[in-house]
C-alpha positions as CSV (number, residue, x, y, z in Angstrom):
1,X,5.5,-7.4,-15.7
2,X,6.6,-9.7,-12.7
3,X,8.9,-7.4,-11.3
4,X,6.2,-4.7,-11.6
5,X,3.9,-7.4,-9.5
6,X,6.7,-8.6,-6.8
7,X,7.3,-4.6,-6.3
8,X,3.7,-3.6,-5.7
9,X,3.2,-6.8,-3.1
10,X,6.3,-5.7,-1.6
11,X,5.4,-1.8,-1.5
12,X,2.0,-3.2,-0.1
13,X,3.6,-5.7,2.7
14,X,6.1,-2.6,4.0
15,X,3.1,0.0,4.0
16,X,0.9,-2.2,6.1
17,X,3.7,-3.8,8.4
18,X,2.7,-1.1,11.2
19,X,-0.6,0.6,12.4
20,X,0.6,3.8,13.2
21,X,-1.6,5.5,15.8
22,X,-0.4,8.0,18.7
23,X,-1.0,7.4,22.3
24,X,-4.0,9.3,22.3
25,X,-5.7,7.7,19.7
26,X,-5.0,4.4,20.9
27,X,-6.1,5.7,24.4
28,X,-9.1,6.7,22.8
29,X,-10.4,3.6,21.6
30,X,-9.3,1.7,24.4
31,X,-11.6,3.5,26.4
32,X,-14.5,3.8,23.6
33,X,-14.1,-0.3,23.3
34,X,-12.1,-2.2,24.9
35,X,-13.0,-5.5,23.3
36,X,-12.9,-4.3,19.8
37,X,-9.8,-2.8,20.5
38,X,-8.2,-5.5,21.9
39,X,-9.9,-7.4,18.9
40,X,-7.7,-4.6,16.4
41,X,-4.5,-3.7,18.1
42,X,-3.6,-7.0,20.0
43,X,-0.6,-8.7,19.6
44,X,-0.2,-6.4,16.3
45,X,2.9,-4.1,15.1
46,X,2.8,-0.7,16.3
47,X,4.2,2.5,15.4
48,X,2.9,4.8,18.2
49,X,3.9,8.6,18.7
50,X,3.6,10.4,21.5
51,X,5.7,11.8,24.7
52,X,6.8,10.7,27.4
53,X,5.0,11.1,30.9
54,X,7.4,8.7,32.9
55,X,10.7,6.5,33.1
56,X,9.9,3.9,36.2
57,X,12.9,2.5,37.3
58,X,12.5,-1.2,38.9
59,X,14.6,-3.6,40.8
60,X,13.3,-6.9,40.4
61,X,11.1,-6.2,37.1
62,X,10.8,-4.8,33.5
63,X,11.7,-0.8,33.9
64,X,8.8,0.7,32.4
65,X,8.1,4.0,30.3
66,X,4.5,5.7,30.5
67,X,3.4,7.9,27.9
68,X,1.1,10.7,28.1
69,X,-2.4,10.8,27.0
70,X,-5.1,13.0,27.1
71,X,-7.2,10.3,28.9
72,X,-5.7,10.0,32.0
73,X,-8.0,7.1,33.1
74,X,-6.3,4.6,30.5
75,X,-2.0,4.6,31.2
76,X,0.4,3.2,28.5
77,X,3.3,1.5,29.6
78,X,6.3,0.9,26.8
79,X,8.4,-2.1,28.7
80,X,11.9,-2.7,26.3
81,X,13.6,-6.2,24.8
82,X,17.3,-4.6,24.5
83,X,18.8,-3.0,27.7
84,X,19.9,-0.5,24.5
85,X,16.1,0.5,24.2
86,X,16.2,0.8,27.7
87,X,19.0,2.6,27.9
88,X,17.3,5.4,25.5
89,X,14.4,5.3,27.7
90,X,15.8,6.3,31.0
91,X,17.8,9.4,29.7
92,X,14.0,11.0,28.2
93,X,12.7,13.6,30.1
94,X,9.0,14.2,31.1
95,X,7.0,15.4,27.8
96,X,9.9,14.4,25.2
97,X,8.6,13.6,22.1
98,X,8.7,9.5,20.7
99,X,8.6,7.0,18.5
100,X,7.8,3.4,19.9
101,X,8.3,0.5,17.8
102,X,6.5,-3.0,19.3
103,X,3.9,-5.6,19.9
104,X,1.1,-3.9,21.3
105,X,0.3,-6.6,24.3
106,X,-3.3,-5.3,25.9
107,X,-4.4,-5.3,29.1
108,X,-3.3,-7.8,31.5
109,X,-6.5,-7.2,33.7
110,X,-9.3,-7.9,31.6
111,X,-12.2,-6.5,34.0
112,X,-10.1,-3.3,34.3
113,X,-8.1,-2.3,31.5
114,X,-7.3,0.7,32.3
115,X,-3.2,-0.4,31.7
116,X,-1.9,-1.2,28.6
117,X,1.3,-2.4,27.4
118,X,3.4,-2.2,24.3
119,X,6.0,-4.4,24.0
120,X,9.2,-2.1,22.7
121,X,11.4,-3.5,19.8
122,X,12.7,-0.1,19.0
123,X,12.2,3.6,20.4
124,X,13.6,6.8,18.3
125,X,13.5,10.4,19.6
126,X,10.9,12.0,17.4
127,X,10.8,15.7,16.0
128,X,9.0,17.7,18.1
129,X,5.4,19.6,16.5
């Protein structure tokens, strides 16, 4: 009966580790509400699909990855914590498909938050729809 107990928690704690969203939902209600957004997805696990609109390449800062979204007013940038993350990034090509693995981080301008950031811990190729 314990074991029965322990497996359901555990079942429970690994299907909730992650709000999976794709970039367009998550641009959605960032532009719907920004506060209650901010208020649901900030500094919370992510598992967010989508493709890629961009690889930006930097010299003295983070190299970024935009994805696309059907809202072009609110931009997602994916910025990486392995150079093997990275790595993966810079060889995608414009519209590849994705899975992005990280801390989603919010806006860092507050009266325009039309940027957001996820903080990448792990990005796979995804099977294309």
């Amino acid at each position: 009966m314990i074991a029965m107990i322990l497996i359901a928690v555990l079942y429970l704690y690994v299907e909730q580790k992650y709000i999976y969203i794709t970039a367009d939902e998550l641009a959605a209600a960032y532009q719907e509400n920004y506060e209650k957004a901010a208020e649901k997805f900030l500094n919370k696990e992510l598992e967010l699909s989508g493709k890629v609109k961009s690889y930006y390449l930097f010299e003295n800062q983070p190299n970024l990855l935009e994805l696309k979204t059907e809202n072009n007013k609110i931009k997602i940038y994916c910025s990486f914590l392995s150079s093997k993350d990275d790595s993966i990034a810079a060889t995608l090509t414009n519209a590849a498909p994705v899975i992005i693995t990280g801390i989603f981080k919010g806006s860092n301008n507050q009266e325009s938050p039309e940027n957001i950031y996820i903080e990448v811990s792990n990005i796979s190729i995804a099977q294309d729809k």
